[in-house]
VOGU-3710 file (C-alpha; in Angstrom, 3 decimals, decimal comma):
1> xxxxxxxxxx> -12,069/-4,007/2,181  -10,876/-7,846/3,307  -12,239/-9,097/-0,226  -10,945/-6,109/-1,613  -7,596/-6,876/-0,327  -7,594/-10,671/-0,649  -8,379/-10,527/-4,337  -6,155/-8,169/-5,044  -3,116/-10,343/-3,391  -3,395/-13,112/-6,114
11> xxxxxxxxxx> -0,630/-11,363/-8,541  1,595/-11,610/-5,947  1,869/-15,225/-6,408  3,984/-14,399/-9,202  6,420/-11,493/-8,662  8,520/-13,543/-6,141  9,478/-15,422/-9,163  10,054/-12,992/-11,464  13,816/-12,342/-11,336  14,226/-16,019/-11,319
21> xxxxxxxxxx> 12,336/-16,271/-14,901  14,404/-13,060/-15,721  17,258/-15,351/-15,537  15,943/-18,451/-17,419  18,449/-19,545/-20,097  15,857/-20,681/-22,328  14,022/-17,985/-22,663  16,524/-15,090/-22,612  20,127/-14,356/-23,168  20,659/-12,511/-20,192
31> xxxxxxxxxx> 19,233/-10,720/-17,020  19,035/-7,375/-18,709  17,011/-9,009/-21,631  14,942/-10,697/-19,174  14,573/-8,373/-17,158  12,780/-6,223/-20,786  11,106/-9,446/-21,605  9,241/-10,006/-18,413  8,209/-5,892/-18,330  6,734/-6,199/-21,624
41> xxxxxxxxxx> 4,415/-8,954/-21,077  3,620/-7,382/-17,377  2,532/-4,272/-19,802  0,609/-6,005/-22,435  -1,219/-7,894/-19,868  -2,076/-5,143/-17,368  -3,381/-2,964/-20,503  -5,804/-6,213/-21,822  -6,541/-6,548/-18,517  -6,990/-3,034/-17,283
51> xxxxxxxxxx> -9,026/-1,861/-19,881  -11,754/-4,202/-19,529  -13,397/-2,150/-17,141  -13,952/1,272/-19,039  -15,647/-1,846/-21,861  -17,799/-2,897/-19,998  -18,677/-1,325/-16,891  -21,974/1,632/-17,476  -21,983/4,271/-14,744  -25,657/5,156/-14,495
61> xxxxxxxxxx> -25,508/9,340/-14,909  -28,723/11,670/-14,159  -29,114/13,916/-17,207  -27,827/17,555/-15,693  -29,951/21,072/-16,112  -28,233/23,207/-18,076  -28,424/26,607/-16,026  -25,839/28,442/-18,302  -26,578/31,064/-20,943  -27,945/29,346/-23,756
71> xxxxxxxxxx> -26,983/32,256/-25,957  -23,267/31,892/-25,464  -22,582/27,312/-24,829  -19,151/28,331/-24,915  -19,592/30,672/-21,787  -21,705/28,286/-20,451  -19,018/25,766/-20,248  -15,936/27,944/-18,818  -18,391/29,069/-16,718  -19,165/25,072/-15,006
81> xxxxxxxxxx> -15,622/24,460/-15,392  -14,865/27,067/-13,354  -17,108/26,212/-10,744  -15,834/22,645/-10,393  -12,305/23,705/-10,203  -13,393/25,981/-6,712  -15,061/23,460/-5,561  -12,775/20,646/-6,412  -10,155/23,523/-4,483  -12,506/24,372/-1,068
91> xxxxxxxxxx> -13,204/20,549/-0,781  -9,310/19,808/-1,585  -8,613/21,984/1,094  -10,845/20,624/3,487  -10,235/17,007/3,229  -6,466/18,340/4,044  -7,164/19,873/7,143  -8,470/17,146/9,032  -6,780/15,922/11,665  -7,638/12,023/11,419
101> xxxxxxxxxx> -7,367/11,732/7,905  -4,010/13,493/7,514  -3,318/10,642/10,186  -4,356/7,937/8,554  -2,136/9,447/5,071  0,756/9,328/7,723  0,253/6,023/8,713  -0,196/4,287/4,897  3,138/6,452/4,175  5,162/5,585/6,917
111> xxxxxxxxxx> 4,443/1,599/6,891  3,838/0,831/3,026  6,694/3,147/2,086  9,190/1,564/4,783  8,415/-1,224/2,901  8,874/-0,042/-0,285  11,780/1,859/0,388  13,624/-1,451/1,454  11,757/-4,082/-0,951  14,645/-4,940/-3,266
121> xxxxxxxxxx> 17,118/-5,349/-0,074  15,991/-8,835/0,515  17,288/-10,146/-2,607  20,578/-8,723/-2,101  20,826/-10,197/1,307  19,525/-13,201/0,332  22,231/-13,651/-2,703  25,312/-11,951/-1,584  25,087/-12,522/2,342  23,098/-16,002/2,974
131> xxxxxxxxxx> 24,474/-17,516/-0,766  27,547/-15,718/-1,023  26,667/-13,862/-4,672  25,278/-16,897/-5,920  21,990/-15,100/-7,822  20,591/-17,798/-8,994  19,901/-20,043/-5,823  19,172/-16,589/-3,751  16,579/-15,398/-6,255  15,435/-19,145/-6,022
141> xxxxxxxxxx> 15,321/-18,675/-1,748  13,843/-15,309/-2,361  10,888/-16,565/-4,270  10,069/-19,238/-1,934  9,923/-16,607/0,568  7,575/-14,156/-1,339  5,575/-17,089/-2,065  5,548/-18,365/1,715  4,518/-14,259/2,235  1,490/-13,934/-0,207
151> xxxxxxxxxx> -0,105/-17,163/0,680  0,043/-15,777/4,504  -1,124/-12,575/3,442  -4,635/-14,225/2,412  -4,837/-15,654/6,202  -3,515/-12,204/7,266  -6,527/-10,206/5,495  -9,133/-12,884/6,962  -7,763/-13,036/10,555  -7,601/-8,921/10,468
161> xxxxxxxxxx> -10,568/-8,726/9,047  -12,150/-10,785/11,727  -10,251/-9,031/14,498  -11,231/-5,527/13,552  -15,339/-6,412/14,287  -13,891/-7,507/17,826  -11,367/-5,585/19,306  -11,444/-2,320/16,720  -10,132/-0,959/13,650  -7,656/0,907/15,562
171> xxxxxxxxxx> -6,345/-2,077/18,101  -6,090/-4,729/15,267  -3,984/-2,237/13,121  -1,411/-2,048/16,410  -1,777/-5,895/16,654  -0,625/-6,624/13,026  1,691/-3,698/12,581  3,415/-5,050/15,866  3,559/-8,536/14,281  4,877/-7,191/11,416
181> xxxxxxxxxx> 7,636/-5,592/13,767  8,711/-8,728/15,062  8,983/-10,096/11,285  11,263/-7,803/10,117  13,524/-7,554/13,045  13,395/-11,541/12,855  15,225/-10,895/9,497  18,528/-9,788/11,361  19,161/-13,749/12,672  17,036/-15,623/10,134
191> xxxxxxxxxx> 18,733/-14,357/7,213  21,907/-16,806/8,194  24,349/-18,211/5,650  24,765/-22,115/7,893  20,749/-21,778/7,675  19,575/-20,510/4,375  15,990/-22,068/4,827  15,605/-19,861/7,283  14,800/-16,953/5,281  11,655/-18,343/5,008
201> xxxxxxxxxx> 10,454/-17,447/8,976  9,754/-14,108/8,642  7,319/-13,929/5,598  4,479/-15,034/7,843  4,912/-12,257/10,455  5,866/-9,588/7,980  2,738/-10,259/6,016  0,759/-8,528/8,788  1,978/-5,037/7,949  0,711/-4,709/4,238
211> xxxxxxxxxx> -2,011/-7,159/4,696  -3,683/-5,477/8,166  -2,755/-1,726/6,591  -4,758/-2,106/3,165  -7,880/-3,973/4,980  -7,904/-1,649/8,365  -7,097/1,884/6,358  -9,834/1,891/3,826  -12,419/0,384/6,335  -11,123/3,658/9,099
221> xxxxxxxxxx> -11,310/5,560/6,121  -15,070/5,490/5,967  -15,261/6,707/9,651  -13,303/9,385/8,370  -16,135/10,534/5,588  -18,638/9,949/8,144  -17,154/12,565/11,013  -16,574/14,641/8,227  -20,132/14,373/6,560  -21,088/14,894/10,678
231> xxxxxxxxxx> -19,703/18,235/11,056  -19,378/19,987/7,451  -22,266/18,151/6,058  -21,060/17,830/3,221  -20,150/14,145/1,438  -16,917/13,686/0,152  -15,435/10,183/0,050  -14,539/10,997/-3,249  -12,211/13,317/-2,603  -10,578/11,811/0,517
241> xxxxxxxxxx> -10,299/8,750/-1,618  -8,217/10,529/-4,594  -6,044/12,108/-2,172  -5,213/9,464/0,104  -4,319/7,095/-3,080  -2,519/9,954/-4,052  -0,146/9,842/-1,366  0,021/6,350/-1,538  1,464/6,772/-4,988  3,501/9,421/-4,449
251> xxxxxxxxxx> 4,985/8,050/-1,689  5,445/5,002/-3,288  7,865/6,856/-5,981  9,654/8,777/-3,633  10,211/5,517/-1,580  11,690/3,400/-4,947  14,201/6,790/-5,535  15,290/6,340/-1,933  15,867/2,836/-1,866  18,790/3,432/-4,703
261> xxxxxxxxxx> 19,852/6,114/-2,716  19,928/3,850/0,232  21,461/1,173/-1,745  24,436/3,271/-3,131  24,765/4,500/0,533  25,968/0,831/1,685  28,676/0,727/-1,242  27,273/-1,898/-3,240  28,932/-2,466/-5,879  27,419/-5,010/-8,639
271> xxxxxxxxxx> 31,031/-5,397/-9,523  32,252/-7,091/-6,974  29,728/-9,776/-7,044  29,995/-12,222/-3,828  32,853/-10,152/-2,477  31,127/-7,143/-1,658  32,694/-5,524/1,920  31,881/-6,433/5,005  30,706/-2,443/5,654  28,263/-2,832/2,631
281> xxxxxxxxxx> 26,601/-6,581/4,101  26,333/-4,640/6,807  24,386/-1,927/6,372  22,153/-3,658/3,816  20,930/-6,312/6,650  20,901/-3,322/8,959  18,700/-1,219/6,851  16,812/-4,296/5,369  15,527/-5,188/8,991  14,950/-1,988/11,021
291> xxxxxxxxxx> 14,269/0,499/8,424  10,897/-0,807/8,458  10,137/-0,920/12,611  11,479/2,336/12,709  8,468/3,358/10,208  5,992/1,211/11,593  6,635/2,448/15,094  6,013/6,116/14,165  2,666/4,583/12,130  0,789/3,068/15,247
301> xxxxxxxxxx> 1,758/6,403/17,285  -0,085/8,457/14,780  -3,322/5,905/14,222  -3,471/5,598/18,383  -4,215/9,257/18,162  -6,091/9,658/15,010  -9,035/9,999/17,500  -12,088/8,016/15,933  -12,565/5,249/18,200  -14,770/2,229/17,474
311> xxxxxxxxxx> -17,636/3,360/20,167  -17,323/7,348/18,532  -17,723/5,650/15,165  -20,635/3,907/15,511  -22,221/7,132/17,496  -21,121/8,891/14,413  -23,199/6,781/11,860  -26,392/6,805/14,141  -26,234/10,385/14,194  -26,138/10,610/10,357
321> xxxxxxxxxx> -28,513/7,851/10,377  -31,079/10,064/12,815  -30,212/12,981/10,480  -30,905/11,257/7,080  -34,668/10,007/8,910  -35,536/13,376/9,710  -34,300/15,199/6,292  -36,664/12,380/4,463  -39,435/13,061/6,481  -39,207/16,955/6,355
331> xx> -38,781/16,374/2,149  -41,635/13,758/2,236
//
């Protein structure tokens, strides 16, 4: 999950400077046709580059027995379908009704999605509180800080990584969502107009939150399959997988609707420019700082209880390991 996590960090060198290439003169006549520019090569690119693995990745498939009525293929086939879909159903439901995993789905949503929900908030304190409206030189700020933030976010992954074989999965996801804490709270007095560099500080400590959540929540995930696979017997990574990505992405979209509903709650008004009210400046530091430690908090709560400790874990996989040994020898 660390090189998982670290690889996948590398496009993030780039979208800090997007809305500063959105604005580039030469390119484009405006933001608006920069901003349709920029999402049409992100598109073209992520469909040449996405598609390369369906070319040339081969998934190695064990011819199935067809137990159907041979008589009647079409029968045959409603007839699997059918079964898939109840299973697909009893194992949906399952998955759902654990405890630690519906924990763990709390945990991603609550600390990704307080992110998300506040992500474009920077910017606007950055231009019209620290430089006044000026977009420009506070999409300029703004990029050094995302860049400052992804480049921390590869120490982030290794140092969590690292700390998770010592102390736990559990502990080292309090440690770096606490960090993370600190980082955005930090954003209340670092985001200063007599200091503008400043806005730099917290993209090291707020790195900790995405970086230690997408190494530490896959890895717990795992335990997850294994108590599972412990007392049902049954395997299903698969399906804990799809759904917990599903909330991730769900979340994720309900999290971008609220942040414009958060934003038009502060009055912002594009208008105005650099004289939005004081009310509005406000609310957007207020919300860009503590929306997220608010989340967080409620995140460590509900992994400190998820249950699976490191020592139950590793009892858990020498049980299925003793289990596997005897089912060989008994088949043998």
């Amino acid at each position: 999950m660390g090189v998982q996590n670290f690889i996948g960090q590398l496009a993030y060198f780039i979208t800090p400077w997007l809305l500063l290439i959105m604005q580039h003169e030469v390119l484009f006549d405006d933001m608006v046709d920069g901003a349709a520019g920029v999402a049409v090569m992100i598109g073209v690119f992520v469909i040449a580059v996405g598609v390369l693995p369906a070319i040339f990745l081969r998934e190695r498939l064990a011819p199935q027995p067809d137990e159907g009525d041979k008589n009647d293929p079409q029968k045959s086939r409603a007839s699997a379908i059918a079964e898939n879909v109840i299973a697909f159903a009893k194992g949906f439901g399952a998955a759902l009704s654990f405890v630690p995993f519906l924990k763990l789905c709390i945990a991603t949503f609550l600390v990704f999605n307080g992110f998300i929900l506040i992500s474009a908030f920077s910017t606007y304190v950055t231009i019209y509180y620290v430089f006044d409206g000026d977009t420009v030189k506070g999409a300029e700020y703004a990029a050094y800080a995302g860049t400052v933030g992804t480049f921390s976010t590869f120490l982030v992954i290794a140092l969590v990584t690292w700390l998770g074989t010592k102390i736990g999965k559990r502990k080292a996801f309090a440690v770096a969502t606490v960090i993370s804490m600190v980082g955005y709270g930090l954003k209340w007095f670092c985001y200063n107009p007599d200091h503008p560099i400043l806005v730099i500080l917290p993209a090291p400590l707020i790195a900790f939150g995405l970086g230690g959540l997408f190494t530490l929540m896959p890895a717990m995930m795992a335990d997850v399959v294994d108590s599972d696979e412990l007392r049902s017997g049954e395997r299903r990574e698969g399906m804990y997988g799809s759904i917990y990505w599903w909330v991730v992405k769900l979340g994720m979209t309900a999290a971008l609707a609220g942040g414009g509903i958060l934003l038009n709650a502060t009055g912002f008004d594009v208008a105005l420019g650099g004289e939005q009210t004081e009310q509005t400046i406000f609310l957007l530091r207020l919300f860009d700082a503590f929306v997220p430690v608010i989340a967080s908090g409620f995140a460590i709560w509900a992994v400190a209880t998820y249950g699976i400790t490191q020592d139950r874990a590793r009892e858990i996989r020498e049980e299925l390991e003793s289990n596997r040994a005897a089912g060989a020898l008994v088949n043998a």
